[in-house]
N, C-alpha and C positions, 0 to 999 in steps of 0.2 A: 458339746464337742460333736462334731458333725459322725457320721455310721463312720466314712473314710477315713477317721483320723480315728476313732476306736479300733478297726481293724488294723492298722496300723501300728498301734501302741499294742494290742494283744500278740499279735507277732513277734514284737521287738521284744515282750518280756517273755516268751516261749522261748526265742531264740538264747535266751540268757540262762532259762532255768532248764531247759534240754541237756546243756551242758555236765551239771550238778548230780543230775537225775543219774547219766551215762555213768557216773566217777563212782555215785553211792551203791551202784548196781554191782559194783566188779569185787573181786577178792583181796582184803584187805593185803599188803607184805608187810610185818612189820620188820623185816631188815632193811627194805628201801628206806619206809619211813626213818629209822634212825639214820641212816648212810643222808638221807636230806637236810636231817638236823642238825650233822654235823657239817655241814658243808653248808650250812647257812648259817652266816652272822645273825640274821633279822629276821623272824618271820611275820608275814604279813596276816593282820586277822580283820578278819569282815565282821561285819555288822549289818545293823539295818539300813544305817547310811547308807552304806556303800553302795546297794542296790537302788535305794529313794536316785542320790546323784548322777547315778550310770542312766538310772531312764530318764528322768530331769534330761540332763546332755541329747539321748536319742529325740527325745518327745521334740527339743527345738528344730532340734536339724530336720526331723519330719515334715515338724510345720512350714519352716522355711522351703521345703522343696514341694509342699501340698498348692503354698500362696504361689508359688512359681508355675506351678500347672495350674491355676485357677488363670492367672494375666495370660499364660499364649493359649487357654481356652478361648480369653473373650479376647483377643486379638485376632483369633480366626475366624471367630464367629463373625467380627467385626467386617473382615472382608471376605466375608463368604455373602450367597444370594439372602434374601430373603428365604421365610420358611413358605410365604405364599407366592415364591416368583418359580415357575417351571419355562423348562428350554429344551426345545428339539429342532433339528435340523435337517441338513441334506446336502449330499451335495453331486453334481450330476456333471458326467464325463459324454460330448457328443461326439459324434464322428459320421459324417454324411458329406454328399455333393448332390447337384440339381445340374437336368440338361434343359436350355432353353429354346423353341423351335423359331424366334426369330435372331437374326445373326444383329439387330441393333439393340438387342438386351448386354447393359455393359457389366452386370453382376458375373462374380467367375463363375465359372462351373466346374474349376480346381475343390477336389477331394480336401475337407479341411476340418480342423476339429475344435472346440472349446468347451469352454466348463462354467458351470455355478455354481455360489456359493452361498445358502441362505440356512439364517437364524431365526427362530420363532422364539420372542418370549412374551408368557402371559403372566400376569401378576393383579393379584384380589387383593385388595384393601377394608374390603368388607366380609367376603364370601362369596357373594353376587355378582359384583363388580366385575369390572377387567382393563386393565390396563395392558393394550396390544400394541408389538413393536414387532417388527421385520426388515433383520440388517443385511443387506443379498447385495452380491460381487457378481462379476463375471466378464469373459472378455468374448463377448460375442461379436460378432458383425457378419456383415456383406448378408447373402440371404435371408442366415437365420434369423436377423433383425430386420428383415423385409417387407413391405405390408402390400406392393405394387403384384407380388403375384401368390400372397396368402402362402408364403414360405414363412413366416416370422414362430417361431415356435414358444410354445407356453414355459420352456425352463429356462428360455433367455433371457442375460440382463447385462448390457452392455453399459459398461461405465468406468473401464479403462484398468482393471484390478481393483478400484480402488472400492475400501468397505463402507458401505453409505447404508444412513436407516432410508426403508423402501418403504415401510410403512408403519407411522402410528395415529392411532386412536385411543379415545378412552368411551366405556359402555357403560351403563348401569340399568336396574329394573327401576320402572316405579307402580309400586302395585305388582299385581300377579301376572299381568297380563301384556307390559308396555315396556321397550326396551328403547333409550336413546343412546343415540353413539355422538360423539362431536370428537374432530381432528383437523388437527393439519396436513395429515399426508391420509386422505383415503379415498374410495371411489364407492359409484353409487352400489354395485352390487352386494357389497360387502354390511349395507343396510337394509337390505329388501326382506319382508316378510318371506315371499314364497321363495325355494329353492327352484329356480325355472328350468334346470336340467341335471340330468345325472350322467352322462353322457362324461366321461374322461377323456381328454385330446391331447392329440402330440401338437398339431399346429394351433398356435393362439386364436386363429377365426372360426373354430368350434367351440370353443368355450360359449357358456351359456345358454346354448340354444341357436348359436347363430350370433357371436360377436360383432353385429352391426350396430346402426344409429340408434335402434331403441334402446338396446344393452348394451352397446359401446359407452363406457368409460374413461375417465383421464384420472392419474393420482394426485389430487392438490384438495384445497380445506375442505371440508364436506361436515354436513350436519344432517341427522334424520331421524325417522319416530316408527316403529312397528309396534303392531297391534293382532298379537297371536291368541286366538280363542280355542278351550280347550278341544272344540269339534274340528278343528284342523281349518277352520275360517281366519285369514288372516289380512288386512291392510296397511301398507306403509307408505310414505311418502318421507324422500330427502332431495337434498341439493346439494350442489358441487359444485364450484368457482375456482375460476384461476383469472391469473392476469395474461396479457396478451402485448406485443408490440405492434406496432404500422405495420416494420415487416419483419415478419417472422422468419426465426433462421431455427434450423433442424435439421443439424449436422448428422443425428446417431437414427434419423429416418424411425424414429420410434411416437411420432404424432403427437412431440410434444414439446415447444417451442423451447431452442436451448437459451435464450438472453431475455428471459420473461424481466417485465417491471411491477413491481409490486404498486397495483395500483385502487387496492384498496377490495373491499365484498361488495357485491351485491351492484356494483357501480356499472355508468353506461362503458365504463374501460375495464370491464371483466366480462367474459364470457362464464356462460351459468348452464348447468345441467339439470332441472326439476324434474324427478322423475317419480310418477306415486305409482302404486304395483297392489292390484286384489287379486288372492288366489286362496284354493281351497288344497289340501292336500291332507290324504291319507296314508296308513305303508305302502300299499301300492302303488298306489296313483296322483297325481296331481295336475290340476290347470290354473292357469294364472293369464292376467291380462296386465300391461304397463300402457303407461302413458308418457312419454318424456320430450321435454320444453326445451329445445337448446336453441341459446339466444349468441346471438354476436361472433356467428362463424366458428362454434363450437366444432370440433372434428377428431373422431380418436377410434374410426371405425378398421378392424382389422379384417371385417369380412367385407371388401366391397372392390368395385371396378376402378371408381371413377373421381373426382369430385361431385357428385352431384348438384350442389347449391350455385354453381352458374347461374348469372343473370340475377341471381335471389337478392333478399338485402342482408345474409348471415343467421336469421331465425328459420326454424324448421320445426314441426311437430312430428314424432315418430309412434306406430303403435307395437308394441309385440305383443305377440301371442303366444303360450308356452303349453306344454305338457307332456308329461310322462307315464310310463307305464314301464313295472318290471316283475315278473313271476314270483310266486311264493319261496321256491327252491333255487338251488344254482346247478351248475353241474347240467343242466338239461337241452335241450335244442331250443329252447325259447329265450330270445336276448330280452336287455332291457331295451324301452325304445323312447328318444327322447325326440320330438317335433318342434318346429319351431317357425317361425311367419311373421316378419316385418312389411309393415309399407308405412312411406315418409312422405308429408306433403313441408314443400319449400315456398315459405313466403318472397311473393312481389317476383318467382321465377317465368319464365312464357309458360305457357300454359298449356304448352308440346312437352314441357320439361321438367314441370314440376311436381309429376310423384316417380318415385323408385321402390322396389319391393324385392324381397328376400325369403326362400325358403329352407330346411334345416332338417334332415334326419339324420340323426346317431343311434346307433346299435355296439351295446356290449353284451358280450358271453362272459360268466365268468365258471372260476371251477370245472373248464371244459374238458384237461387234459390233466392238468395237477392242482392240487390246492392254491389256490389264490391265482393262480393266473387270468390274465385278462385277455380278449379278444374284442379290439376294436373297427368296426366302421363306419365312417361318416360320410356325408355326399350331400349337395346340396347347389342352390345357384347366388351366390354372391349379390350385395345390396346393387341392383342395377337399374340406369335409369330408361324410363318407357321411351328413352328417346333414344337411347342406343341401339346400334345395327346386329349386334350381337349377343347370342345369349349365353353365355359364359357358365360354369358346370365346375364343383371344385370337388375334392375329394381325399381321403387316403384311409388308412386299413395298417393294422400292427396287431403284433401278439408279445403283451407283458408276460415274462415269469421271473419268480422271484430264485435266483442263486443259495439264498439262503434266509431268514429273518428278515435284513438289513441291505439286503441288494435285490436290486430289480435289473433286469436286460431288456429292453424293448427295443427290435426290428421296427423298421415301420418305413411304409412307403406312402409317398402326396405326392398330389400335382393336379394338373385343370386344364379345360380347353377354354379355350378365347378368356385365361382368367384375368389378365389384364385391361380386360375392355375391348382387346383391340382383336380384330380378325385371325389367329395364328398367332395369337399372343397364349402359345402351351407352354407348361412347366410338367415338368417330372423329376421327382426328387426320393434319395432313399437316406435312410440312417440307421445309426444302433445308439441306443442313449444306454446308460449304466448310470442308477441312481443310489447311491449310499445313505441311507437314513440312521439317524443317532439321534 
């Protein structure tokens, strides 16, 4: 008999014999007693049966209501998570407008607002393991989904309300030292040994170091291998394919073709990302160097002017260069400082046209003014090519603080001069983002 069902049954016959106890305890009357006598035809007498049969009766009824709680135990357990799948989220409220300094920019410059909505869940099958999923909503557009003047912003995701997985992969170790990832929805970053910046951005073209051609990414199948030694030495190399059409249509201006053909890996009808990454990193500090291969008019850069690859045949080599530096304390006048340095050479382009280069500083403060807050800066010159007349300058500057645990408020002001490429092609833009995390 299981503890639950002893405890149970000791109950049921306490509640029986309490009663007995109360009656023998009190002062006998023997005038009621005969006034009952008499006023009973029958009297009833106990025995031992009587007590066996009475808990017999309780004992079933027990069980039958113990077997009832055991089936909507494992009914909910049934649909409940796993005990190895965890889930957090977020979800972010914008509100911002940008002014444009040429009058043939047709983006509005009407005050406007939207939202996102993203899920993380991870789930181990071994311990080790990870099975990663990222289900993210949002109804962004016009700017904030912009990449012509590095307004497109990192909580955006346009895709009409509707809840779509944004990204899954599955990891594992082998050995102590090597991790593989393989997916159908993931980008090169998200396999790279070294972390190549720490630098937090509000616009999507500071991410990484300087979101250009050598860490510009796209999300579709990807495969890759890292290799982290415990001296903080580490090399990875992955790739990244997608299909492509003749002509490509990109309705949501997010660099990434909306009527793709599946047309297979690896093939001369997929463009392909190989990117391998050696870097060394300590608490403090880190440097890292990438190399990345993109073939067949690959393009997914958030930090740039121009097209570059005019005239090319679609293939391009890109280098980055990366490193960081951040103080032992927070709270002090010393930010973190994240650097950053591309340049791309374009195959079969003239040879007035074919390299472009990019540079990247991010600065954060944190703990400046109250616990957790952040103070962002970043500034820098967009992936541009040696054949352009102008030299284009992007930038913006905000200060997170947290509401409480679970909310954040970040002010934050961007914008650029000639960041379009083009002469008088400025942008300045402000917002307030409000992030909910759970």
């Amino acid at each position: 008999m299981k503890l639950f069902q002893k405890l149970l049954v000791a109950s049921t016959a306490m509640s029986l014999i309490t009663p007995l106890a109360a009656q023998a305890s009190n002062t006998v009357n023997l005038e009621e007693m005969n006034n009952y006598s008499r006023s009973s035809s029958k009297v009833q007498r106990f025995d031992s049966k009587t007590f066996i049969n009475e808990i017999s009766e309780d004992l079933a009824i027990l069980e039958s209501r113990v077997d009832g709680l055991e089936v909507q135990q494992n009914e909910f357990e049934a649909g409940a998570f796993s005990e190895t799948t965890t889930m957090d989220g977020k979800a972010t409220f914008t509100m911002g407008a940008v002014d444009y300094s040429l009058d043939t920019e047709t983006a509005s410059e009407a005050a406007m607002a939207w939202y996102s909505y993203t899920m993380n869940l991870n789930t181990s099958f071994t311990g080790d393991d990870n099975l990663y999923v990222r289900i993210k909503t949002g109804n962004g557009n016009d700017w904030a989904n912009s990449k012509k003047y590095g307004t497109y912003l990192s909580s955006n995701k346009a895709n009409g309300d509707s809840l779509k997985v944004d990204k899954i992969w599955y990891q594992f170790p082998i050995g102590e030292s090597n991790t593989v990832w393989v997916g159908p929805r993931i980008e090169n970053y998200y396999m790279h040994g070294t972390t190549p910046s720490i630098y937090k951005p509000v616009t999507k073209q500071f991410t990484l170091g300087g979101n250009g051609e050598a860490y510009g990414a796209s999300t579709d199948t990807g495969a890759g291998w890292a290799f982290k030694a415990d001296n903080g030495f580490a090399i990875s190399s992955n790739i990244g394919t997608k299909s492509f059409t003749s002509q490509e249509i990109d309705t949501d201006d997010d660099g990434e073709e909306d009527t793709p053909i599946n047309s297979g890996l690896l093939t001369d009808e997929t463009k392909t990302s190989w990117a391998t990454q050696i870097g060394f990193t300590k608490p403090n500090y880190s440097l890292s160097a990438l190399v990345n291969i993109k073939n067949n008019g690959w393009s997914d850069s958030y930090y740039h002017t121009a097209d570059h690859g005019i005239g090319g045949n679609g293939n391009y080599t890109s280098v980055g260069l990366r490193g960081w530096w951040r103080p032992d304390d927070t709270g002090t006048p010393l930010p973190s400082i994240s650097l950053g340095f591309d340049t791309t050479e374009y195959d079969g382009a003239p040879s007035n046209s074919s390299n472009s280069s990019a540079y990247f500083v991010g600065l954060n403060w944190l703990d400046t003014f109250q616990a957790d807050d952040r103070i962002g800066l970043a500034f820098g010159k967009p992936t541009t090519n040696e054949s352009e007349a102008v030299d284009p300058f992007a930038y913006e500057a905000y200060y997170s603080f947290q509401a409480n645990d679970s909310i954040t408020v970040t002010p934050t002001v961007f914008g650029g001069t000639d960041r379009s490429g083009t002469a008088g092609g400025d942008v300045f833009g402000g917002l307030i983002e409000t992030t909910f995390k759970f």
